[in-house]
C-alpha positions in Angstrom: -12.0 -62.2 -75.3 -11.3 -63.4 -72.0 -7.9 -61.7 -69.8 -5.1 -64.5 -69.1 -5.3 -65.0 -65.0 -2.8 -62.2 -64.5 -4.9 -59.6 -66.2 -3.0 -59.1 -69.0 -4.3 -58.7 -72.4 -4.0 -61.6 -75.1 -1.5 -61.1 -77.3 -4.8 -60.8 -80.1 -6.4 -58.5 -77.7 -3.3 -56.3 -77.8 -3.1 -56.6 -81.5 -6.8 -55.6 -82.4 -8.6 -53.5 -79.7 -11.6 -54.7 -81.1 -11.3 -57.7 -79.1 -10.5 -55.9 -76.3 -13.2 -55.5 -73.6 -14.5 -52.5 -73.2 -16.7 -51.0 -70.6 -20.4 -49.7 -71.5 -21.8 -46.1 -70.3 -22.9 -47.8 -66.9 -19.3 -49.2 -66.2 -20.3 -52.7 -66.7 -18.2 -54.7 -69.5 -19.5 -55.2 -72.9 -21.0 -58.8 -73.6 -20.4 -58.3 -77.5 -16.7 -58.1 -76.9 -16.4 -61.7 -75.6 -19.4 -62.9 -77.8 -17.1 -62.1 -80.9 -14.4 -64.0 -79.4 -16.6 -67.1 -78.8 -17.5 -66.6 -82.2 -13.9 -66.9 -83.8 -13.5 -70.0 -81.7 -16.5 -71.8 -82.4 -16.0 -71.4 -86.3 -12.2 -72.7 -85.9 -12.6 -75.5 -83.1 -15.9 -76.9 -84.7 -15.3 -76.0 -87.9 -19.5 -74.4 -88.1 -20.5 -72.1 -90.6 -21.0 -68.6 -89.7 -24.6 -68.3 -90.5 -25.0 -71.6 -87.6 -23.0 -70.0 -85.1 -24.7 -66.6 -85.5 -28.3 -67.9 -85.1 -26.6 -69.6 -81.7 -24.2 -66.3 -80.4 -27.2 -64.0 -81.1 -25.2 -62.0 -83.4 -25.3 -60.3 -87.0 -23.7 -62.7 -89.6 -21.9 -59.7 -90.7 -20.3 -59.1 -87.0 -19.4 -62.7 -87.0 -17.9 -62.6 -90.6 -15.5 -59.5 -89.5 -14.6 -60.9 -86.3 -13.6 -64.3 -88.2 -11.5 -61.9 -90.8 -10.1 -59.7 -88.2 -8.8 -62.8 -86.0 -7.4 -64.4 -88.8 -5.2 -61.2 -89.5 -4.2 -60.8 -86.4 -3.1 -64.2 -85.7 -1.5 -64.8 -88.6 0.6 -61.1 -87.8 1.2 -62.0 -84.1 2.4 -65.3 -85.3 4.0 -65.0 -89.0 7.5 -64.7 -87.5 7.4 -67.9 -85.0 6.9 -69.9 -87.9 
């Protein structure tokens, strides 16, 4: 997922490091990290099955299945309380 202007994690990111972007062996980011995030967003905003949005992302329907379940967790923990 992407870093708010200021640099500072999202409060998902913070949550679940598996959003988080990480760096790869050569120091360069990850492009799964963000992929899995677009992912999420496209399923939610557009309201396309995972199977659609995996052929598009380039991704494993199982990777976008458990980012989809670990967003959903995480939102609805970050956000439970404000409700």
């Amino acid at each position: 997922m992407v870093l708010d202007n200021d640099d500072k994690p999202s409060a998902v990111e913070a949550y679940d490091s598996y959003f988080a972007q990480k760096r790869g062996s050569i120091g360069s980011f990850w492009f799964i990290t963000s992929t899995k995030g677009h992912c999420c967003y496209e399923n939610l905003a557009y309201g396309v099955a995972t199977d659609d949005v995996d052929d598009y992302v380039r991704i494993l329907e199982t990777t976008s299945i458990e980012a989809l379940e670990r967003f959903f967790f995480a939102t609805i923990s970050i956000f439970k309380s404000s409700v």
